[in-house]
C-alpha positions as a Markdown table, in Angstrom:
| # | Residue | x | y | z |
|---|---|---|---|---|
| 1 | Unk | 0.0 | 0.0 | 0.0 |
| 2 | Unk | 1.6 | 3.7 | -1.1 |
| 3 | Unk | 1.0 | 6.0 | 2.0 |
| 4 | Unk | 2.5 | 9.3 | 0.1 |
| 5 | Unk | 0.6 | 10.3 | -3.0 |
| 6 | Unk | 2.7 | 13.2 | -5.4 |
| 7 | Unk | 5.5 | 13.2 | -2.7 |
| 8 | Unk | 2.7 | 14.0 | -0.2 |
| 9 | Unk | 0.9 | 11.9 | 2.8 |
| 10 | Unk | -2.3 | 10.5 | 2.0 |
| 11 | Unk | -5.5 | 11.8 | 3.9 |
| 12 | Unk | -8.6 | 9.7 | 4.8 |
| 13 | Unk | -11.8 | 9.9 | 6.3 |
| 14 | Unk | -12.0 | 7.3 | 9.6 |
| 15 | Unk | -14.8 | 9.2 | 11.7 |
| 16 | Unk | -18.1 | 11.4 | 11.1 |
| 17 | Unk | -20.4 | 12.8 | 13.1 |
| 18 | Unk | -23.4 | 15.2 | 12.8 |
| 19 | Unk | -26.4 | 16.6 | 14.1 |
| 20 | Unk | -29.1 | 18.0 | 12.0 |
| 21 | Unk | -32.7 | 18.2 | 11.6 |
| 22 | Unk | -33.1 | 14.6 | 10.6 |
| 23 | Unk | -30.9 | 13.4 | 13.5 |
| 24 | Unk | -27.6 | 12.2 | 13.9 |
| 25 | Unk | -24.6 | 11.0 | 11.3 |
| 26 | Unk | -26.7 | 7.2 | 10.8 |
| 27 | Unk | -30.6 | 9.3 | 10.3 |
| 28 | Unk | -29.5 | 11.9 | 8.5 |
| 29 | Unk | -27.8 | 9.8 | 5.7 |
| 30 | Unk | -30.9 | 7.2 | 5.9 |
| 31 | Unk | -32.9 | 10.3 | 5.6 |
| 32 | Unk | -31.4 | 11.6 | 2.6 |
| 33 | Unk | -31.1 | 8.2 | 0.4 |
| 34 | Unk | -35.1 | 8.0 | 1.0 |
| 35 | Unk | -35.4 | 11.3 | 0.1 |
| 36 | Unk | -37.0 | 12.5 | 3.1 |
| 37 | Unk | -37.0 | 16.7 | 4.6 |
| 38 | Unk | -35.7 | 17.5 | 7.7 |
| 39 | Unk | -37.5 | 21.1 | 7.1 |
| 40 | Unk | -40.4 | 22.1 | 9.4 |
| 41 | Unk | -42.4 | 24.8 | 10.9 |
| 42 | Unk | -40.5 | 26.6 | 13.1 |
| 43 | Unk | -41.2 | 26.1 | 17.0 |
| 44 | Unk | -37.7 | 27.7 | 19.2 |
| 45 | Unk | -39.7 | 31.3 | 19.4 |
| 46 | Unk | -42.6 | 33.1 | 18.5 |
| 47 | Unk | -43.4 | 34.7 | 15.6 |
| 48 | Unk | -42.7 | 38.8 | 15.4 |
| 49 | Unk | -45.6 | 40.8 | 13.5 |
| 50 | Unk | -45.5 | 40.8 | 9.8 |
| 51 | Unk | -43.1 | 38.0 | 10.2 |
| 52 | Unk | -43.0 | 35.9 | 6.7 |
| 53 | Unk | -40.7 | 32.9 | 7.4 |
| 54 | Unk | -42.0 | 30.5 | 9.7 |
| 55 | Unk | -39.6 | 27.4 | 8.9 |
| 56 | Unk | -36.2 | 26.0 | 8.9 |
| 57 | Unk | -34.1 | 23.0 | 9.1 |
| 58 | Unk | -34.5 | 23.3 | 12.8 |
| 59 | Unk | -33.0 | 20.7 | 15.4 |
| 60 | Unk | -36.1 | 19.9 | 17.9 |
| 61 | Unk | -35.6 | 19.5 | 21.3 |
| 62 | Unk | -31.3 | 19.5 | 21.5 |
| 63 | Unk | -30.4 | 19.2 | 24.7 |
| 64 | Unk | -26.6 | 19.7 | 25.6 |
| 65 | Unk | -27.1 | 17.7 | 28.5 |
| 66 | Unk | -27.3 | 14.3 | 26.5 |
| 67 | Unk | -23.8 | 15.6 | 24.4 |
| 68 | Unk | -21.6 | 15.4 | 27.2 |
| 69 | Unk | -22.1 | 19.2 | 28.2 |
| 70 | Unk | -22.8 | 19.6 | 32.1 |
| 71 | Unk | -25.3 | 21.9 | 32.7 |
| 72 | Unk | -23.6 | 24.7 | 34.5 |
| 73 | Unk | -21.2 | 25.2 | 31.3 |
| 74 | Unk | -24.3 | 25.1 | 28.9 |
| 75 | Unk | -25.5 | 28.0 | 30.3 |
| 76 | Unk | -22.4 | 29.6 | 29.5 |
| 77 | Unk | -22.2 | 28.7 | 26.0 |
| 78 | Unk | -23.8 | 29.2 | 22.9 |
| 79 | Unk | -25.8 | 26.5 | 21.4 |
| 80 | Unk | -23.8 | 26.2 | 18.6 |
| 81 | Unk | -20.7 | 25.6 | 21.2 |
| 82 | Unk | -23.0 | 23.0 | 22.8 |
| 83 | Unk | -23.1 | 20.8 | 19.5 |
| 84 | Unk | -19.8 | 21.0 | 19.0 |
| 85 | Unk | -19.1 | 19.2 | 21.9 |
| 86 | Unk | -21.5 | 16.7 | 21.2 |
| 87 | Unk | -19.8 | 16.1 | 17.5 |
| 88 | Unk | -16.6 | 15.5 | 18.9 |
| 89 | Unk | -17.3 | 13.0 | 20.9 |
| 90 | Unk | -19.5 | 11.3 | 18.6 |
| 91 | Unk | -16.7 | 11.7 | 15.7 |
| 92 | Unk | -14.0 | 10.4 | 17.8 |
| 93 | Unk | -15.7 | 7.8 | 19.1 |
| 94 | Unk | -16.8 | 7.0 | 15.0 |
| 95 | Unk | -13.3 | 6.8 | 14.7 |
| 96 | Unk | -12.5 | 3.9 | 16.9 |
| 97 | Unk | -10.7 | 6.3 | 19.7 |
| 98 | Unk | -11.6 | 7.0 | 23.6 |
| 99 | Unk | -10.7 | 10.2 | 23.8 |
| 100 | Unk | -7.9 | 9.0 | 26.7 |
| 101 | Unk | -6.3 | 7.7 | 23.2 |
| 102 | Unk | -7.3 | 10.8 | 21.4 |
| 103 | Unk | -5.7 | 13.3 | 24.4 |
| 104 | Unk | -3.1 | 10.5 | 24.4 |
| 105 | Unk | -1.7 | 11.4 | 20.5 |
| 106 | Unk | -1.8 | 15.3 | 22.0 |
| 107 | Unk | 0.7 | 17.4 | 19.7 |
| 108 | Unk | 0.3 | 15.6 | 16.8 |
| 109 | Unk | -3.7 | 16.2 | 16.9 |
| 110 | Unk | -5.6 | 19.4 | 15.5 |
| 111 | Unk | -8.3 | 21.5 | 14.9 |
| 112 | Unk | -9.7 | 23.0 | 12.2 |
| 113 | Unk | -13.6 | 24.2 | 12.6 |
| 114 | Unk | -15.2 | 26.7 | 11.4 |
| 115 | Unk | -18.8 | 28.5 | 11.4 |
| 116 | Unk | -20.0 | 31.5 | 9.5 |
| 117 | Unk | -22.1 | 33.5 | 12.0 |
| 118 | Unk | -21.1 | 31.6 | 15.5 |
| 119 | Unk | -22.7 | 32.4 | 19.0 |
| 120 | Unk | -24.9 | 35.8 | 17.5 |
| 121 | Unk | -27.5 | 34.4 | 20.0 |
| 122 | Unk | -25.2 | 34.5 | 23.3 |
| 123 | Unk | -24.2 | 38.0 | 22.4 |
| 124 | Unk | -27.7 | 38.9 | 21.8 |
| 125 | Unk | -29.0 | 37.5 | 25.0 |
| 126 | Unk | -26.1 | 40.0 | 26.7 |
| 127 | Unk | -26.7 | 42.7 | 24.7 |
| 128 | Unk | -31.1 | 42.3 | 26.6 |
| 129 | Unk | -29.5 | 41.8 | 30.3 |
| 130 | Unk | -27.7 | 45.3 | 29.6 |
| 131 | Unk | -30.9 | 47.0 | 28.6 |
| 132 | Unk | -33.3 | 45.4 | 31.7 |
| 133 | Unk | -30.4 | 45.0 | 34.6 |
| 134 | Unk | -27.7 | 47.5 | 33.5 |
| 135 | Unk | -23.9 | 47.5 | 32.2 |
| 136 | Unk | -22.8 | 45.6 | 35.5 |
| 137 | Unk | -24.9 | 42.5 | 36.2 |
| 138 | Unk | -24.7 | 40.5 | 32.8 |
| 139 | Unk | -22.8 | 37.1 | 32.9 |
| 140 | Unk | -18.8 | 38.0 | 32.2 |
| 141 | Unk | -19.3 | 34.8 | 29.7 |
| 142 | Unk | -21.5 | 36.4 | 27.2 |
| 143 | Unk | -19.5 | 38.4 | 25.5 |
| 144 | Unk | -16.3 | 35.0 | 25.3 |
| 145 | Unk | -19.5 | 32.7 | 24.2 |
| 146 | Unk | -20.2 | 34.4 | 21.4 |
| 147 | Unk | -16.8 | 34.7 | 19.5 |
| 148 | Unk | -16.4 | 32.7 | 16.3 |
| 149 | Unk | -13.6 | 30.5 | 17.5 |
| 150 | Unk | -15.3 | 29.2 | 20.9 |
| 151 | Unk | -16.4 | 26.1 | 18.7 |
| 152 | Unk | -12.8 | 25.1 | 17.4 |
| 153 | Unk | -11.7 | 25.6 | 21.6 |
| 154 | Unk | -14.7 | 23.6 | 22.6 |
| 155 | Unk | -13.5 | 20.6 | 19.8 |
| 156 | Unk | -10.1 | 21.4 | 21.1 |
| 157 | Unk | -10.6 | 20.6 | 24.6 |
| 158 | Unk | -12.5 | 18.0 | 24.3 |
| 159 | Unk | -10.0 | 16.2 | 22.5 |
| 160 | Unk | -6.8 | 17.5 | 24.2 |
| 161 | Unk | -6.0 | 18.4 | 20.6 |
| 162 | Unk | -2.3 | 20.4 | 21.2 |
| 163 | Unk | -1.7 | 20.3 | 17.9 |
| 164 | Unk | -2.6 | 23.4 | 14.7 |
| 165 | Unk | -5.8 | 24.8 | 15.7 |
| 166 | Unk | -8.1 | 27.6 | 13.1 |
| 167 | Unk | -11.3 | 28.8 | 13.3 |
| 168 | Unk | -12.5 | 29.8 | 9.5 |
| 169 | Unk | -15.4 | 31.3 | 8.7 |
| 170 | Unk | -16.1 | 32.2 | 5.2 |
| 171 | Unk | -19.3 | 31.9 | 5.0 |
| 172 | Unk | -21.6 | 29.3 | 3.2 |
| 173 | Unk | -17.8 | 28.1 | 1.9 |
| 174 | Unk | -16.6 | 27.6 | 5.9 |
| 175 | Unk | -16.6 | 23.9 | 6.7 |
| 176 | Unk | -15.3 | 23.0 | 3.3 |
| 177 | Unk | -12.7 | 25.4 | 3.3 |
| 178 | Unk | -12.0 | 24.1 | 7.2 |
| 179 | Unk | -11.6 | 20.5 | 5.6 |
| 180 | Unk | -9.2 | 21.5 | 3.1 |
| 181 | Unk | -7.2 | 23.7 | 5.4 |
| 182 | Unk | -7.2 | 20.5 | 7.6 |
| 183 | Unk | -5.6 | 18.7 | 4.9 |
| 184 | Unk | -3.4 | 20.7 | 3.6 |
| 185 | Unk | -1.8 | 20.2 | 7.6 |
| 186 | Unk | -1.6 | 16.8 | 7.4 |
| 187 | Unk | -0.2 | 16.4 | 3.6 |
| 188 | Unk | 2.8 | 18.8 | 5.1 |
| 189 | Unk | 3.1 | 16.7 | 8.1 |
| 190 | Unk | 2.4 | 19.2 | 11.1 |
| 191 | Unk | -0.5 | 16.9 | 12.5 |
| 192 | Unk | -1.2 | 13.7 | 11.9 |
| 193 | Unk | -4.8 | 13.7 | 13.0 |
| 194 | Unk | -7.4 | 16.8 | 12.2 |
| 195 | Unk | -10.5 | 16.7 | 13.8 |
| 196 | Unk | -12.7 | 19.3 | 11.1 |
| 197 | Unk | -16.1 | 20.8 | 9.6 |
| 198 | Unk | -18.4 | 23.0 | 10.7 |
| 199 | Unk | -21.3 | 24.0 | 12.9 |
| 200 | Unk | -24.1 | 26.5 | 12.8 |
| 201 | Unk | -27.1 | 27.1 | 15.5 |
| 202 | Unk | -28.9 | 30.4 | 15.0 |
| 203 | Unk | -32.3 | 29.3 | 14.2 |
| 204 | Unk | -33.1 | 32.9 | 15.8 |
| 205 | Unk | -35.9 | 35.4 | 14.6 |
| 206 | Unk | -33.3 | 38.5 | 13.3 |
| 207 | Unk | -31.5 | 36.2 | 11.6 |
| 208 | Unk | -34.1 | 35.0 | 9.5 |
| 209 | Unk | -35.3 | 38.6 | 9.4 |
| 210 | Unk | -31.9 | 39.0 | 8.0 |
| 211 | Unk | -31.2 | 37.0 | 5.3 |
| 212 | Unk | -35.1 | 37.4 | 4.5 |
| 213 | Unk | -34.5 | 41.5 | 4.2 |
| 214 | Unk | -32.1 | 40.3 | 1.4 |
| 215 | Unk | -34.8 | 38.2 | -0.4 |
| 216 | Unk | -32.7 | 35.2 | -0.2 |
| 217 | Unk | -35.0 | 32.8 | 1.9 |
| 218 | Unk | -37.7 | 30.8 | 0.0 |
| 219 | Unk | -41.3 | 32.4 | 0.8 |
| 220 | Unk | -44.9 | 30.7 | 0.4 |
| 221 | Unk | -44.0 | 27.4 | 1.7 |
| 222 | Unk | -45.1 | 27.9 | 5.6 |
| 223 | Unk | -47.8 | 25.3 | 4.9 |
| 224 | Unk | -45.6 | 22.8 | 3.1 |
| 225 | Unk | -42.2 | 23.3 | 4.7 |
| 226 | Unk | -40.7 | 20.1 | 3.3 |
| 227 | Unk | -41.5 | 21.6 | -0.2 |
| 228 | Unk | -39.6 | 24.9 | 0.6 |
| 229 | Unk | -36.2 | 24.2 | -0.5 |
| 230 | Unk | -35.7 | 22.8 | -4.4 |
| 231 | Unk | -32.5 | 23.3 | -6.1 |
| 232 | Unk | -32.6 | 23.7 | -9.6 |
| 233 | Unk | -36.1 | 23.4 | -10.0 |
| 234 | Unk | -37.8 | 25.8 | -11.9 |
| 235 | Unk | -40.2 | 27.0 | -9.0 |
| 236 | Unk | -37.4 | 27.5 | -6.6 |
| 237 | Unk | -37.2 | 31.4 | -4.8 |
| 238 | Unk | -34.9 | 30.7 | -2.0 |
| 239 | Unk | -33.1 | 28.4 | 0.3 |
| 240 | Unk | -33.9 | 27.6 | 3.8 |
| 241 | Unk | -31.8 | 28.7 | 6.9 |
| 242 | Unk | -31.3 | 25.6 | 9.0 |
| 243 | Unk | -28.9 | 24.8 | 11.6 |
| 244 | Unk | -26.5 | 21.4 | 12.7 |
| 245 | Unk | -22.7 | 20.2 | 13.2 |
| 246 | Unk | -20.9 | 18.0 | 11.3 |
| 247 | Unk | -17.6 | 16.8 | 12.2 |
| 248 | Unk | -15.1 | 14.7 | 10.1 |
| 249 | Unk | -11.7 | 12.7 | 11.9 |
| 250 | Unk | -8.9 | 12.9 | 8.9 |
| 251 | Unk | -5.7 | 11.4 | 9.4 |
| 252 | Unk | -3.2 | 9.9 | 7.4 |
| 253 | Unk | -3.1 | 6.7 | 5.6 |
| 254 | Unk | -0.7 | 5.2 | 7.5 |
| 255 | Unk | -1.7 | 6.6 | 10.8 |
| 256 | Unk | -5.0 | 5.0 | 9.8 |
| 257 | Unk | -4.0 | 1.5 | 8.9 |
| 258 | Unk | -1.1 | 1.3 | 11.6 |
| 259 | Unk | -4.1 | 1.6 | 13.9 |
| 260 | Unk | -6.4 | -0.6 | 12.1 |
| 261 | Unk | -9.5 | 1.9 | 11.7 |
| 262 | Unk | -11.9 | 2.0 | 9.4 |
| 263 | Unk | -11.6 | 4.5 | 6.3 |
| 264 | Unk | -14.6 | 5.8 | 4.7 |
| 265 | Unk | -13.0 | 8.2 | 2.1 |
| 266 | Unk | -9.7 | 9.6 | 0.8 |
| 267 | Unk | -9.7 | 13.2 | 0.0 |
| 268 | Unk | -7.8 | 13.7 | -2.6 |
| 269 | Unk | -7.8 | 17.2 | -3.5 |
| 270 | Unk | -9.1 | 20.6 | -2.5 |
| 271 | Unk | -8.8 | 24.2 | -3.7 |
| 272 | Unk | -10.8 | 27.9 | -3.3 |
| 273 | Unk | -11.0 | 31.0 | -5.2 |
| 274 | Unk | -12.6 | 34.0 | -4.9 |
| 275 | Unk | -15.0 | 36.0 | -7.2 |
| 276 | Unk | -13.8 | 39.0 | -6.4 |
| 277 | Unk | -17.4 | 40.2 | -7.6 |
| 278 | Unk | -20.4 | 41.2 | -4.7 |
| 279 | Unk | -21.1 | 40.9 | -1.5 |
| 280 | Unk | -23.7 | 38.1 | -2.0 |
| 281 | Unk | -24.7 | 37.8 | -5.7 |
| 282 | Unk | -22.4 | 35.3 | -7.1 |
| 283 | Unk | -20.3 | 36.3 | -10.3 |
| 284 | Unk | -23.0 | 35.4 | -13.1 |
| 285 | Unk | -20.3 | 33.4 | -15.6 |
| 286 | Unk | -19.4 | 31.3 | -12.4 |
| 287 | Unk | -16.0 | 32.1 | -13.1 |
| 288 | Unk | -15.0 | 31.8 | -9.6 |
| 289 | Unk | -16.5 | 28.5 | -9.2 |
| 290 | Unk | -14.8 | 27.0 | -12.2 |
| 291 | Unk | -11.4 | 28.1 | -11.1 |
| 292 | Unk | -11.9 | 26.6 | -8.0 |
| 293 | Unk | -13.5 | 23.3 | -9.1 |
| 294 | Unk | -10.8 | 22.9 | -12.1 |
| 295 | Unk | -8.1 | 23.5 | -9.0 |
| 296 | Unk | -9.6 | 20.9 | -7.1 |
| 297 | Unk | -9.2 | 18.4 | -9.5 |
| 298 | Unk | -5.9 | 19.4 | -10.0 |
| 299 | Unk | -4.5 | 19.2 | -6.5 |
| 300 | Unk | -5.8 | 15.4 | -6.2 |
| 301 | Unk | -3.6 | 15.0 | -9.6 |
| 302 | Unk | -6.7 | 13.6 | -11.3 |
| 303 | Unk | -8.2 | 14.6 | -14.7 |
| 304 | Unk | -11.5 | 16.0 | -15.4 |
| 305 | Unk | -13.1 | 12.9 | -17.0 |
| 306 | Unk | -12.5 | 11.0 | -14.0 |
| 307 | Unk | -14.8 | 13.1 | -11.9 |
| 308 | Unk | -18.3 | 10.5 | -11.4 |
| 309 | Unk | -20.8 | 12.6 | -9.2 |
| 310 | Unk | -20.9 | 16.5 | -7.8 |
| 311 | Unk | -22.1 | 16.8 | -4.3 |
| 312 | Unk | -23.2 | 20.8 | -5.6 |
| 313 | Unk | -24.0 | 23.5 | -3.5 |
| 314 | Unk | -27.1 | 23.8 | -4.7 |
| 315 | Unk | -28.6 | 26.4 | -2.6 |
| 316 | Unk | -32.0 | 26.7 | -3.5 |
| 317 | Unk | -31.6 | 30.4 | -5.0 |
| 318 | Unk | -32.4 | 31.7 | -8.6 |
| 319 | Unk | -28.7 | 32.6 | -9.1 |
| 320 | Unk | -26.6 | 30.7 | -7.4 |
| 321 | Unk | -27.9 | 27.2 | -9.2 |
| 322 | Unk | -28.1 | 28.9 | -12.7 |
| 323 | Unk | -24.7 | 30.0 | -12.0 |
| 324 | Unk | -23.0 | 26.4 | -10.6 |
| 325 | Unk | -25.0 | 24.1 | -13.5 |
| 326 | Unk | -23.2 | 27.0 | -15.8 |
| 327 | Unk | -19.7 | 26.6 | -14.5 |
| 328 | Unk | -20.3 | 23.0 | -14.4 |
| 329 | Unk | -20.8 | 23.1 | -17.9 |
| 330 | Unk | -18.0 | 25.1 | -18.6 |
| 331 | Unk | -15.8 | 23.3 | -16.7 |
| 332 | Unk | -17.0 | 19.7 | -18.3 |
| 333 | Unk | -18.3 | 20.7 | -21.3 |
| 334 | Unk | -20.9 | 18.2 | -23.2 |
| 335 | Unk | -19.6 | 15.7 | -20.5 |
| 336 | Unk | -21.7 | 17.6 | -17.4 |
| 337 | Unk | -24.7 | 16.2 | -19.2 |
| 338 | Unk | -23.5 | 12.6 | -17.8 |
| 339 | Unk | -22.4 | 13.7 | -14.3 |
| 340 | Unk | -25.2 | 12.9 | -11.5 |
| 341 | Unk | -25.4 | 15.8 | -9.0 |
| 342 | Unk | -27.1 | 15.9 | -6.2 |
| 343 | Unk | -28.1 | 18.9 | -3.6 |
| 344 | Unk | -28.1 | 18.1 | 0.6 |
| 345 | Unk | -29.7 | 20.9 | 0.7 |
| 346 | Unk | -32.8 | 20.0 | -0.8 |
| 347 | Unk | -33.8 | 17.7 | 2.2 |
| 348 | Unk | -31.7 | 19.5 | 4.7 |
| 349 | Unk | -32.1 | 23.3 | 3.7 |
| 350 | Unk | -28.6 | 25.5 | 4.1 |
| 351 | Unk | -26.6 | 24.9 | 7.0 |
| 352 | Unk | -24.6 | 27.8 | 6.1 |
| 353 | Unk | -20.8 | 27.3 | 8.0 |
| 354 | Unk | -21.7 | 23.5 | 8.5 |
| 355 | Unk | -23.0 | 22.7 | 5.1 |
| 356 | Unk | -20.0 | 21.6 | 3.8 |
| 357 | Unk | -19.3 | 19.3 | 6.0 |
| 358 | Unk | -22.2 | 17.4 | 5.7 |
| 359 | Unk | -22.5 | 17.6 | 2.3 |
| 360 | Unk | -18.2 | 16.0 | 2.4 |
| 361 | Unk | -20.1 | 13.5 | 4.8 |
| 362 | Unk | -22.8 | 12.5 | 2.4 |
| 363 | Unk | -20.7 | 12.6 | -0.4 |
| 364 | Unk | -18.1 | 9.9 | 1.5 |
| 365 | Unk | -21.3 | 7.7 | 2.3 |
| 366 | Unk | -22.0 | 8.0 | -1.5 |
| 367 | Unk | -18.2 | 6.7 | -2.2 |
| 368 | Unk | -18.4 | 3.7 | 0.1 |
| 369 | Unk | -22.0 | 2.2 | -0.3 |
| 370 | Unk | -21.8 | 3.1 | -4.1 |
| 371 | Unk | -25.6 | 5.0 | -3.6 |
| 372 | Unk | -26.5 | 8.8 | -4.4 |
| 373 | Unk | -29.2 | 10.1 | -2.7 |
| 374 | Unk | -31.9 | 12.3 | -4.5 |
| 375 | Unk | -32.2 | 16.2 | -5.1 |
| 376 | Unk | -36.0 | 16.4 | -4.3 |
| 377 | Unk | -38.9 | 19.0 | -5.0 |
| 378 | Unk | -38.0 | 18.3 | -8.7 |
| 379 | Unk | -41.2 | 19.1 | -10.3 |
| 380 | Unk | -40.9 | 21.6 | -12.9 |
| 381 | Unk | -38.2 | 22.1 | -15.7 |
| 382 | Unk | -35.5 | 25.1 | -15.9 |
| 383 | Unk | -34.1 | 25.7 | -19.2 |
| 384 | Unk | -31.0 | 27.1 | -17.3 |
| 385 | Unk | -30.9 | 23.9 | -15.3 |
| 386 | Unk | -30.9 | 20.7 | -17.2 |
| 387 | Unk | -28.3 | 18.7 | -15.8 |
| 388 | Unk | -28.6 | 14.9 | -14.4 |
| 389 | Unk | -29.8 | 16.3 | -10.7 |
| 390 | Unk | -30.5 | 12.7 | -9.4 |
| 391 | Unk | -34.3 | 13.8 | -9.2 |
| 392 | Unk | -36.3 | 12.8 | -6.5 |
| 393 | Unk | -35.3 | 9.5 | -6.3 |
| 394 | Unk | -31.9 | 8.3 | -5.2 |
| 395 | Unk | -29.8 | 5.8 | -7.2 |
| 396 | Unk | -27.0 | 3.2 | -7.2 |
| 397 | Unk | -24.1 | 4.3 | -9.1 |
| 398 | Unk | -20.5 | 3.5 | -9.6 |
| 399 | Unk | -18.4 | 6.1 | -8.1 |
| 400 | Unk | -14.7 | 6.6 | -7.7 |
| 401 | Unk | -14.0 | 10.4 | -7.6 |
| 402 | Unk | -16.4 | 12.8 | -6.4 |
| 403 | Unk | -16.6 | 16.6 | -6.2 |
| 404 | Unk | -17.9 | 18.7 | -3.5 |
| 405 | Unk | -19.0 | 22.4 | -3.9 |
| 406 | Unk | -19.1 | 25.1 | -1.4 |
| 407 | Unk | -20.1 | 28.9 | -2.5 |
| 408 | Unk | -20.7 | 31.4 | 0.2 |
| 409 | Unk | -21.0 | 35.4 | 0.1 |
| 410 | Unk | -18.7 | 37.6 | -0.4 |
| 411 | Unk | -17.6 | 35.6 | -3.8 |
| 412 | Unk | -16.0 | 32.7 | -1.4 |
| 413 | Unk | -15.5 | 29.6 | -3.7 |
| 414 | Unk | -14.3 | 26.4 | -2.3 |
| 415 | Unk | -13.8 | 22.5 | -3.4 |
| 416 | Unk | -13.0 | 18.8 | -2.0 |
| 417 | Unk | -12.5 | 16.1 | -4.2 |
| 418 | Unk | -13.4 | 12.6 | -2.2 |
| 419 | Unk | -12.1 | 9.4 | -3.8 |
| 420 | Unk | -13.3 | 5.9 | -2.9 |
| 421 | Unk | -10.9 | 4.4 | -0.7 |
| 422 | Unk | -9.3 | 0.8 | -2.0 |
| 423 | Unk | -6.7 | 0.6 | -0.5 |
């Protein structure tokens, strides 16, 4: 077995773990090969007058205490800390570690874990104590629990992980871009163990608001929420702001089989670009995306036709999946007309800094149980979307090399390429 690849270590997959509106790692991926939406009618707060959105891809019923969080440090976090910590122990344990042998491999272990808006709701809840107590009663752990890189220090401790530690957040491109950066570490050897992906929990009323002011939401689904989010369909107006974690172990190839665990994926390449173009439209000629998909492919030293499924982005917005079919076609030209895709997103809506990671998860599912699961809500024909989209129905497929797409705001472009793992 070659453990260096191009002069550099090989990286693999050997534990997942995730929490999202259809459950954890073993639901969610049932969920999504039957097709099934994790979307629902919002119920964590009350409706604000005049208030339009009224669903997301919102986890029911979390409680921090069943993820290894003792409840005087969950009132100190933000949720989206709380299911972190709940990932990695769930991922390290996937792996085939306690963590007394993760802590145990210390230096050598590290963190890369993003999310794109982190603990807003923490910050908000300080922000109300100051207006109804005053300036000098609010909890001194507000403010702490609501910075960006409180989830990679959650994963961190947990693990003992002593080793590189980065918090990205680029937006709806974060976990993906966190994955990569993970294994660009390990290819030049400062860890030999990355614990990586994303999380985001913010299923909170001016959030929604938020992205809603921007007409970016999906509107006119409140009575059939599971309907609500339908990349590349014709009727699509929107995606659907949902929150969750996902967590991927990567290691090296021989790290891996020294130990004897249990590989679901190689990654094999990764890359990002940048559009250089708006703040949240996406550069029409999906020039960006191409660069950063034709990059991908490079770095895993593989050639275009080898590509055998896209895990795309797929938001669920007008633009963005005009724009991705389009750079998919100019990247593979008459051959993107033969390449199944398929969109998380459809069943799971967007899970903004954590999407990636799920969508790398489902993606290394595909690659080792040879199955794609559906894009759904595929009911009506776009002329400027008629690529193979694995409609409604999921299939089984041969499939060696697979590409992952992430594409957040501010132009952020960023790609995985998974490879079946055969030893």
């Amino acid at each position: 077995m070659e453990f260096a690849h191009n002069g550099r270590p090989r990286v693999v997959i050997t534990g997942m773990s995730a929490i999202t509106a259809l459950g954890e790692l073993a639901e969610t991926w049932e969920g999504l090969k039957e097709g099934r939406s994790g979307v629902s009618r919002i119920e964590s707060f009350k409706f604000p007058p005049g208030f339009e959105i009224e669903i997301a891809g919102e986890i029911k019923d979390f409680d921090p205490l069943k993820y290894h969080v003792n409840r005087k440090e969950a009132r100190r976090m933000a949720r989206c800390s709380q299911m972190t910590i709940g990932a990695t122990h769930m991922a390290v344990a996937d792996a085939g570690y306690t963590m007394d042998e993760i802590k145990a491999e210390g230096e050598r272990v590290g963190v890369s874990f993003g999310t794109s808006m982190g603990g807003h709701d923490e910050a908000q809840r300080l922000r109300q104590e100051w207006i109804e107590k005053g300036y000098k009663t609010p909890s001194p752990f507000g403010l702490a629990a609501s910075l960006p890189n409180m989830p990679a220090h959650y994963a961190s401790r947990e693990a003992g992980a002593l080793g590189p530690i980065s918090a990205v957040s680029v937006a709806c491109a974060t976990a993906t871009q966190s994955i990569g950066d993970a294994t660009t570490w390990i290819r030049e050897r400062r860890a030999d163990i990355v614990l990586s992906g994303g999380v985001e929990a913010l299923v909170v009323d001016y959030a929604i608001g938020g992205f809603d002011a921007m007409r970016t939401l999906a509107r006119g689904f409140n009575d059939r929420p599971a309907e609500a989010s339908r990349p590349f369909d014709g009727e699509r107006c929107g995606f659907v702001f949902s929150e969750g974690v996902c967590m991927l172990v990567l290691e090296t190839l021989e790290h891996a089989v020294a130990r004897g665990a249990r590989i679901y994926a190689e990654i094999m390449g990764h890359a990002s670009s940048s559009d250089a173009f708006h703040i949240a439209a996406p550069d029409e000629e999906g020039r960006g995306a191409v660069r950063a998909m034709r990059w991908a492919v490079e770095d895993a030293g593989l050639n275009l036709d080898q590509i055998d499924y896209i895990n795309a982005h797929g938001s669920s917005t007008v633009a963005n999946d005009k724009m991705e079919t389009l750079a998919i076609k100019t990247l593979f030209g008459e051959r993107a007309y033969q390449i199944p895709i398929s969109s998380t997103k459809s069943m799971l809506g967007h899970l903004l800094g954590a999407g990636g990671a799920i969508e790398a998860a489902a993606t290394a599912l595909s690659l080792c149980e040879q199955v794609l699961h559906p894009t759904i809500n595929q009911t009506t024909p776009d002329p400027d979307c008629d690529l193979d989209y694995v409609p409604n129905v999921g299939r089984d497929a041969k499939v060696t090399y697979a590409l992952s797409n992430s594409f957040g705001f501010g132009g952020q472009n960023s790609c995985l390429v998974l490879g079946r793992f055969t030893g």
